[in-house]
Each structure stands twice: as structure tokens, then as C-alpha cells.
C-alpha positions, 0 to 999 in steps of 0.5 A: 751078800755083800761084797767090798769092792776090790773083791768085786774087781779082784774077781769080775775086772781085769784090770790093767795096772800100767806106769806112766809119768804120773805114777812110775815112783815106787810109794810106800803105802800104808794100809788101814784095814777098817773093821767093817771090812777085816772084821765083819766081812772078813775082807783084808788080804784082797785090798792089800794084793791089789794095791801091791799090782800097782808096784807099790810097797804096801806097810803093816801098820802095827796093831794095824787090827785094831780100830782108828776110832770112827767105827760108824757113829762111835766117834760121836758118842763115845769122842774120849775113846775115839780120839784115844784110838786114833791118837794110837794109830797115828803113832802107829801109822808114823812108826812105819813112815808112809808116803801116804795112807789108803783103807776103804772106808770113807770113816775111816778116811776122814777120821784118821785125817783129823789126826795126821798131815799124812795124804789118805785116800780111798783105795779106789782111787789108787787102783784107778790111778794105776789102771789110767785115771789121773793122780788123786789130788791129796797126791799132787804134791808127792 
């Protein structure tokens, strides 16, 4: 009954990837499949094929199934475990050496922000970059 967004784009938007200046470099992207997604929607490989039309190189985060930690409300109530998770997927996420990492839900987004420097954004935001937006902010320096 729900559906994530790049599935929503993937299958009812054509969508036009286009290089300009802003976004011609070739980034390595690592990308975070949030639980809600890969596990209760059963969502993972359409986010990854999309940001992959960008030209972009997507990188598997090992043990990339495993939770960051935010999991709704989890790293409030359970903050010992949750911050254990997270330590884990940054050195995860360090291994494959991103340029900047992206995943679809905002939990995750900011959890994984507390645990390293290394841009994170929406995933959104990267197709609207690629289909004419302007270049996301946390990717101004890059």
C-alpha cells in the first residue's frame, strides 16, 4: 500500500539524468539501505539503480543489512545498543572510503550524522541534483 519514492520515480517519472558543471565529477557513494526499507518494504535494489543513472559509482557497505541504530524511536530507548550499531556502521562505512553517503530515511540521516564528518544526504536529493536541481549544500565543498 506504500510505496518509497524512487520506486514512485522509477516507475511513474522519466526522469532526465543530465551532467552539467556542477556535477560532472564521478562520486563514490555509499549507500545505506534503512531497515524500514530493505526489510519492511522489501525496497533496496531500486534506490541503488537510480542513483547508479547518475554515473556515479554506488559502494556496498559491508554488512550494509545490518541497522545503523536509529530505527525509529530505538536509539532513544535503547541509546547503549544504538550507539554500539552506529559505531559499527561507520567503520563500516570508513572501510569502502565514500566521498559522501546517501540512504532514504531521514533516522537514518541523522543518526549516522552524529557518528562521522562524512557528507550524508537524502537520496532525493541526489536524483534532483542529477535531473537539474542545484548541488546539495552538504556537497558544496566536494
Amino acid at each position: 500500500m506504500t510505496k518509497d519514492i524512487t520506486e514512485y520515480l522509477d516507475q511513474n517519472v522519466k526522469l532526465n539524468f543530465v551532467k552539467n558543471k556542477d556535477n560532472k565529477q564521478e562520486y563514490k557513494i555509499a549507500y545505506h539501505s534503512p531497515c524500514s526499507m530493505q526489510h519492511g518494504q522489501k525496497v533496496h535494489d531500486v534506490p541503488i539503480n537510480l542513483i547508479k543513472k547518475t554515473g556515479n559509482k554506488v559502494l556496498n557497505i559491508p554488512d550494509g543489512h545490518i541497522c545503523c541504530g536509529s530505527a525509529g524511536t530505538y536509539n532513544l530507548l535503547q541509546s547503549d545498543i544504538a550507539k554500539k550499531l552506529l559505531k559499527n556502521k561507520i567503520l563500516n562505512i570508513e572501510q569502502i572510503k565514500p566521498q559522501f553517503i546517501t540512504t532514504g530515511n531521514i533516522g537514518c540521516i541523522t543518526q549516522i550524522a552524529n557518528g562521522t564528518k562524512i557528507p550524508i544526504l537524502h537520496t532525493v536529493e541526489i536524483i534532483d541534483w542529477y535531473t537539474g536541481g542545484p548541488k546539495p549544500e552538504v556537497l558544496r565543498k566536494l
